[in-house]
NUKE-985796 format. One record per residue: residue number from 0; residue in three letters; x, y, z of N, C-alpha, C, O, CB in turn. Coordinates in steps of 0.2 Angstrom, whole numbers, plus 2048, in hexadecimal, padded with zeros to 3 digits. Glycine has a CB too. Layout:
// NUKE-985796
[NUM; "Ala"; [X; Y; Z]; [X; Y; Z]; [X; Y; Z]; [X; Y; Z]; [X; Y; Z]]
...
***
This chain:
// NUKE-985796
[0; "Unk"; [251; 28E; 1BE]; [24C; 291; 1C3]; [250; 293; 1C9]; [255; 290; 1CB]; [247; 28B; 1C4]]
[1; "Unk"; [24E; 299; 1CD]; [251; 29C; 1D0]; [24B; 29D; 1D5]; [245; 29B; 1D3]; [254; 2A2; 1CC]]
[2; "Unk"; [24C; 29F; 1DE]; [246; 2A0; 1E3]; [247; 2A6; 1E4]; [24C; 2A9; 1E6]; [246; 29C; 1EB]]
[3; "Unk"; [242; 2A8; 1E2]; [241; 2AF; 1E7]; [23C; 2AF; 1EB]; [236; 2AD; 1EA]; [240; 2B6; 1E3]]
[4; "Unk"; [241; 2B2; 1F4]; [23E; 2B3; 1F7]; [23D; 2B9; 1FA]; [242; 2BD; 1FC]; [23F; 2B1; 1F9]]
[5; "Unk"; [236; 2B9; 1FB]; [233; 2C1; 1FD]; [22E; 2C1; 203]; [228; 2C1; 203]; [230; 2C5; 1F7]]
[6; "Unk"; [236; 2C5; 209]; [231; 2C4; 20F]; [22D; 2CD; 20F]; [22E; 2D2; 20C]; [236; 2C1; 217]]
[7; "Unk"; [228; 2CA; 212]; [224; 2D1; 212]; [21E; 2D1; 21A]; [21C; 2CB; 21C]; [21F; 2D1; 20A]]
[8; "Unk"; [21C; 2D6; 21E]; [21A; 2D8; 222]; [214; 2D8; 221]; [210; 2D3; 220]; [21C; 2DD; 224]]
[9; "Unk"; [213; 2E4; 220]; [20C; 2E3; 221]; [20C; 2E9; 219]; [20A; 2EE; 219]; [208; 2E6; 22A]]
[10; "Unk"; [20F; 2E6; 214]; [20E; 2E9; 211]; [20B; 2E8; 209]; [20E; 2E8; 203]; [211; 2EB; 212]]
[11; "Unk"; [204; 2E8; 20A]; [201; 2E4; 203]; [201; 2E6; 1FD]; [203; 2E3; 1F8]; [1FC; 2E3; 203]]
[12; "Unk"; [200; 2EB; 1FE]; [200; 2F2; 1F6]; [208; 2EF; 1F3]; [207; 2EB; 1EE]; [201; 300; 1FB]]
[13; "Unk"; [20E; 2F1; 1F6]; [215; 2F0; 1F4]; [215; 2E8; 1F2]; [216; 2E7; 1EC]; [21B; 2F2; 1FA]]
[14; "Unk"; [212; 2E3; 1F7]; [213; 2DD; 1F4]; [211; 2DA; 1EC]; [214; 2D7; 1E8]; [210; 2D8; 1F9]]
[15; "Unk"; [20A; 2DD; 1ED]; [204; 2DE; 1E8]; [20B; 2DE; 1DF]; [20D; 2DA; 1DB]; [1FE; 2E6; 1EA]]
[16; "Unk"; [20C; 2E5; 1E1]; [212; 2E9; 1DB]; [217; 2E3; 1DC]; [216; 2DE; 1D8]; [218; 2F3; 1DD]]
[17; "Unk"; [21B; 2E3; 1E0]; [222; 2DE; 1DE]; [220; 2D5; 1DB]; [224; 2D2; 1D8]; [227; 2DD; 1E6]]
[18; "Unk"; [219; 2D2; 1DD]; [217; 2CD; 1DC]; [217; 2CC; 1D3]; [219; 2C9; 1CF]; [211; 2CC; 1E0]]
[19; "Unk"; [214; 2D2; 1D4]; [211; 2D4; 1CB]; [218; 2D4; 1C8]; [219; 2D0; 1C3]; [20C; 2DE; 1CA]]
[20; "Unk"; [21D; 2D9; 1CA]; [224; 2D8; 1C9]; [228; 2D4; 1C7]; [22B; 2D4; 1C2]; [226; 2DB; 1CC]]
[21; "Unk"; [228; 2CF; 1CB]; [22D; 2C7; 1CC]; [228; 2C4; 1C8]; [22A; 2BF; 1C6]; [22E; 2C2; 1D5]]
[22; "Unk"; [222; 2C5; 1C6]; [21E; 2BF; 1C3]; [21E; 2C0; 1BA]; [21F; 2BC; 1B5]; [215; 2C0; 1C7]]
[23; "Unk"; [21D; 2C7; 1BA]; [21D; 2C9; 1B3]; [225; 2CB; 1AE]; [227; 2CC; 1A8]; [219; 2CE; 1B3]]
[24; "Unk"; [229; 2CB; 1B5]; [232; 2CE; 1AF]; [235; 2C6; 1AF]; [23A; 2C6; 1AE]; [23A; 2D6; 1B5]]
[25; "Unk"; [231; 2BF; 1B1]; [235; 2BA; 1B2]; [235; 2B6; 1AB]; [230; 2B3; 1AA]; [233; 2B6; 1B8]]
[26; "Unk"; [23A; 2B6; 1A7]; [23C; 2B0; 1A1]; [237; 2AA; 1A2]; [232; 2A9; 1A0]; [244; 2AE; 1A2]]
[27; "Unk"; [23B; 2A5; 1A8]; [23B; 29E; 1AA]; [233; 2A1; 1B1]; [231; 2A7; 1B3]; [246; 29A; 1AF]]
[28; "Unk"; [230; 29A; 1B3]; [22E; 29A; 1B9]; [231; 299; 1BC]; [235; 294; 1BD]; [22A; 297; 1B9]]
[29; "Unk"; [231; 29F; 1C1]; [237; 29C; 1C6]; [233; 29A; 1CD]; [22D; 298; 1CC]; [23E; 2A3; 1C9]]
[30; "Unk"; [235; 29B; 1D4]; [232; 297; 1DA]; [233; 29E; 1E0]; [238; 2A0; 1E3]; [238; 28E; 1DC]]
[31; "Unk"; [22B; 2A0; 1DF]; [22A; 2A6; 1E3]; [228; 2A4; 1EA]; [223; 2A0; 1EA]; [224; 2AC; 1DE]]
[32; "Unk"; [22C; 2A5; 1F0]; [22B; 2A5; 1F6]; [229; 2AA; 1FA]; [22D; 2AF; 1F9]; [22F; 2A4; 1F8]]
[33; "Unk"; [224; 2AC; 1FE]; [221; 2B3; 201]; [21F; 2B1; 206]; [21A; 2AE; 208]; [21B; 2B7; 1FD]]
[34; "Unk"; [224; 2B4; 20B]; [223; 2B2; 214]; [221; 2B8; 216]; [224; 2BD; 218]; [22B; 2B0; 218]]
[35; "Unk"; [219; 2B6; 217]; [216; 2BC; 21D]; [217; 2BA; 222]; [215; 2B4; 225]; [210; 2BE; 21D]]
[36; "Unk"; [21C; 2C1; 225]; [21F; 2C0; 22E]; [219; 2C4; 232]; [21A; 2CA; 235]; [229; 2C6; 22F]]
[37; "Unk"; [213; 2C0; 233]; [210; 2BF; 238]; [20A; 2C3; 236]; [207; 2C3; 23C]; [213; 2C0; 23D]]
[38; "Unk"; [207; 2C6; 232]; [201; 2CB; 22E]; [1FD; 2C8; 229]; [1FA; 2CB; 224]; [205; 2D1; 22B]]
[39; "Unk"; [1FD; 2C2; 22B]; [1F7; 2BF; 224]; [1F1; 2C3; 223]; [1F2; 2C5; 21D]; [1F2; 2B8; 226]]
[40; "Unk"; [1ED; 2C5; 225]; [1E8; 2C9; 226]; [1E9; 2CD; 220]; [1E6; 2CC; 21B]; [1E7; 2CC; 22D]]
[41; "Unk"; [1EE; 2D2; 21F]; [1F0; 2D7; 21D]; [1F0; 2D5; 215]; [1ED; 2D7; 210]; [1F8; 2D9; 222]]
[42; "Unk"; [1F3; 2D0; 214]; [1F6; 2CD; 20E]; [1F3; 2C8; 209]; [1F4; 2C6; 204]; [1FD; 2CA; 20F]]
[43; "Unk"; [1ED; 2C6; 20E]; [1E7; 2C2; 20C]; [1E5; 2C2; 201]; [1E5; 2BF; 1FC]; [1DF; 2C6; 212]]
[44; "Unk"; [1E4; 2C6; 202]; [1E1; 2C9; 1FB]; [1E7; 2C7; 1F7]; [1E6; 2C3; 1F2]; [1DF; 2D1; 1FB]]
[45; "Unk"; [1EE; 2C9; 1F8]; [1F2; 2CA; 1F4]; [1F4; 2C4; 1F3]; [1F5; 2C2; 1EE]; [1F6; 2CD; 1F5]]
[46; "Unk"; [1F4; 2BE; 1FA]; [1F6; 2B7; 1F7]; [1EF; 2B5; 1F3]; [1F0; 2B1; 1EE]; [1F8; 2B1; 1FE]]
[47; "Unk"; [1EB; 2B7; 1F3]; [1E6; 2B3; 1F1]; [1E5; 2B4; 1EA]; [1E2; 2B1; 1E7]; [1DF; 2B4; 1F5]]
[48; "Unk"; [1EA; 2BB; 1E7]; [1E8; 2BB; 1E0]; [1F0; 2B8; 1DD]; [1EF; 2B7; 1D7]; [1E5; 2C6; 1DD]]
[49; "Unk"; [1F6; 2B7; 1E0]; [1FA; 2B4; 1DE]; [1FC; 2AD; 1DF]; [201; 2AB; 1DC]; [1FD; 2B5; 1E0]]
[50; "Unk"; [1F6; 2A8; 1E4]; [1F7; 2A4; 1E4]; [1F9; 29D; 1E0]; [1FB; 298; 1E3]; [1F3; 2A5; 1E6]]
[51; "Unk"; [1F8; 29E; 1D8]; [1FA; 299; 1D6]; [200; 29A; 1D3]; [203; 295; 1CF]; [1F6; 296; 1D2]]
[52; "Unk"; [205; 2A1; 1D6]; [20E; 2A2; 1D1]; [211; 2A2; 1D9]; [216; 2A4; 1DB]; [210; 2AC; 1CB]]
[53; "Unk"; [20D; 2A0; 1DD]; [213; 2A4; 1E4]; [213; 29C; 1EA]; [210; 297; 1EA]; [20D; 2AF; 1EB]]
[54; "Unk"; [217; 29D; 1ED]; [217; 299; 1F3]; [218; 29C; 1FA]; [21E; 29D; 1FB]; [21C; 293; 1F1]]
[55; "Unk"; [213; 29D; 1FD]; [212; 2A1; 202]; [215; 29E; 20B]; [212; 299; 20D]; [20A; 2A2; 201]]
[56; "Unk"; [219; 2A1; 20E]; [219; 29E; 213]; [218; 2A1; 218]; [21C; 2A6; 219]; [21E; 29B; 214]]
[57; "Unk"; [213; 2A1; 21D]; [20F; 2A4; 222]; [211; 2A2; 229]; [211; 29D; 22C]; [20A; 2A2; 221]]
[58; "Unk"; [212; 2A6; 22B]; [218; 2A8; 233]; [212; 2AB; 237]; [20E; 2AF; 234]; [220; 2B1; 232]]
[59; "Unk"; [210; 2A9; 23D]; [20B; 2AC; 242]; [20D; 2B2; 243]; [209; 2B7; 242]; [20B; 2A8; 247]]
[60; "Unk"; [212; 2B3; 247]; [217; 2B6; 249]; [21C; 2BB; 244]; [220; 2B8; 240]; [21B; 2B0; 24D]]
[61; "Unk"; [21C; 2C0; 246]; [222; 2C6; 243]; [227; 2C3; 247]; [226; 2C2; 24D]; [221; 2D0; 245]]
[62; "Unk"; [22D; 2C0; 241]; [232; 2BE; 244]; [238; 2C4; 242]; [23E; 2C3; 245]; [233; 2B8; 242]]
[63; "Unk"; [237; 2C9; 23D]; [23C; 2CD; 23B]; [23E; 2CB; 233]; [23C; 2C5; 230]; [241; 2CC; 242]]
[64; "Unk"; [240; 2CE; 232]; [242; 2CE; 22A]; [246; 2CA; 229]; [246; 2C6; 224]; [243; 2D3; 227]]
[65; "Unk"; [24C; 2CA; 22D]; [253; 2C3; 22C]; [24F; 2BD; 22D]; [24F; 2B9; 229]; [25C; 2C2; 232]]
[66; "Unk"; [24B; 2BC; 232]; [249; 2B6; 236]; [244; 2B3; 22D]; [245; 2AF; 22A]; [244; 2B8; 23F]]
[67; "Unk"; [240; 2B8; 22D]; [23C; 2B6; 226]; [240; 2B5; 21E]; [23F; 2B1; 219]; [237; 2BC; 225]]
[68; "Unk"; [244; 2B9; 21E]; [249; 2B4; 21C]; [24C; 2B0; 21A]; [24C; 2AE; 214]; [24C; 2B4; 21D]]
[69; "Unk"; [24E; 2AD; 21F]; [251; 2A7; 222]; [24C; 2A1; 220]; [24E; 29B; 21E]; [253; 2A9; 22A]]
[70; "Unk"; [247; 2A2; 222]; [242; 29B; 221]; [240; 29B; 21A]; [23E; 295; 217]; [23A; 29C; 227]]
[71; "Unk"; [240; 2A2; 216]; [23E; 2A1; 20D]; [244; 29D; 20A]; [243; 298; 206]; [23D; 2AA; 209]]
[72; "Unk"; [24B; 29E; 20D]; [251; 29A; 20C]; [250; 292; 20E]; [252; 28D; 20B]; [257; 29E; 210]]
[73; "Unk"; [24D; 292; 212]; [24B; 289; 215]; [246; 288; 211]; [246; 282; 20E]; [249; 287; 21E]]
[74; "Unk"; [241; 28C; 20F]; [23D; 289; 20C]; [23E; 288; 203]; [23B; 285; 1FE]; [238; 28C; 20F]]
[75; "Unk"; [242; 289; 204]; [245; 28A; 1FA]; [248; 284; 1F6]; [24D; 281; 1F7]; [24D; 28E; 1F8]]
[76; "Unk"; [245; 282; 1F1]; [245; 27C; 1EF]; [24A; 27C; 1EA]; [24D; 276; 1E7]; [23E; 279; 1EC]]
[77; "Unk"; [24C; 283; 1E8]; [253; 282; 1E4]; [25A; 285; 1E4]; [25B; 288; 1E9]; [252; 284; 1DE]]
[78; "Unk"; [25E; 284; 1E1]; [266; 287; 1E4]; [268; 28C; 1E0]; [26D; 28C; 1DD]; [26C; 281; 1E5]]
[79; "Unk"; [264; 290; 1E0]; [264; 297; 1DE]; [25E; 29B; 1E1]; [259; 299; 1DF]; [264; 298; 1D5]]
[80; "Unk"; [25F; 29F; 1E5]; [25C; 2A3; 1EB]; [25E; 2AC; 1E9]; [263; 2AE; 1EA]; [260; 2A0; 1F2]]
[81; "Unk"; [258; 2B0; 1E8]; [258; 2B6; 1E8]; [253; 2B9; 1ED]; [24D; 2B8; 1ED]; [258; 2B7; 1E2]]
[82; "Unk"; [255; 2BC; 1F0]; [251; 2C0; 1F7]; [24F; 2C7; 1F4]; [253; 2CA; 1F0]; [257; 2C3; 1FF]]
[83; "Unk"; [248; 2C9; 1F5]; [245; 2D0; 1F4]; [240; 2D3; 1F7]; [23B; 2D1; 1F9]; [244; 2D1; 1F0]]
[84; "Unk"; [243; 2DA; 1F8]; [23E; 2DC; 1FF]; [236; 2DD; 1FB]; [236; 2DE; 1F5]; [242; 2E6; 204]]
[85; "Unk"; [232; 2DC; 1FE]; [22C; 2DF; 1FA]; [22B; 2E4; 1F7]; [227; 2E4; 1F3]; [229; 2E0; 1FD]]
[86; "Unk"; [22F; 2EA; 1F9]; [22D; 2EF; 1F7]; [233; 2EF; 1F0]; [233; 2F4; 1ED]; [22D; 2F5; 1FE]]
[87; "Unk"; [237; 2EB; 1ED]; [239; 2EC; 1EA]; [234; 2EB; 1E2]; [230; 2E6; 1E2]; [23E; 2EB; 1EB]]
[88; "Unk"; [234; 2ED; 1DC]; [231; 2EB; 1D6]; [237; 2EC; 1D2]; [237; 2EB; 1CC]; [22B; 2EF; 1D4]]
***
């Protein structure tokens, strides 16, 4: 099992695609991290229809993309860590 972590802003449409992406090309369940840097509002819907494959960490505050980063990495419960931007699929 492997973490992927995917910080993301204000971009729901892209998160929506790459969730679907990491969720359906994965073999194993792996341990999906999604740090919104400070735009809950925005992303509402999208955690709400991923909610039982993702583990969401919610930032008040736009801290920037390393900074969100960085906290999906603390927050990772395994020792195999993969980062991806949202907009990738």
């Amino acid at each position: 099992m492997i973490s992927l972590i995917i910080p993301t802003y204000k971009n729901p449409t892209v998160l929506d695609l790459c969730l679907r992406s990491a969720i359906e090309g994965q073999d194993k369940e792996n341990e999906i991290l999604v740090i919104i840097d400070g735009c809950l509002e925005e992303n509402l819907d999208v955690l709400e229809k991923y909610k039982d494959k993702i583990k969401p960490q919610i930032l008040t505050e736009n801290v920037g993309m390393s900074a969100a980063q960085n906290i999906g990495v603390e927050a990772s419960t395994t020792g195999k860590i993969l980062i991806i931007n949202d907009d990738n699929v």
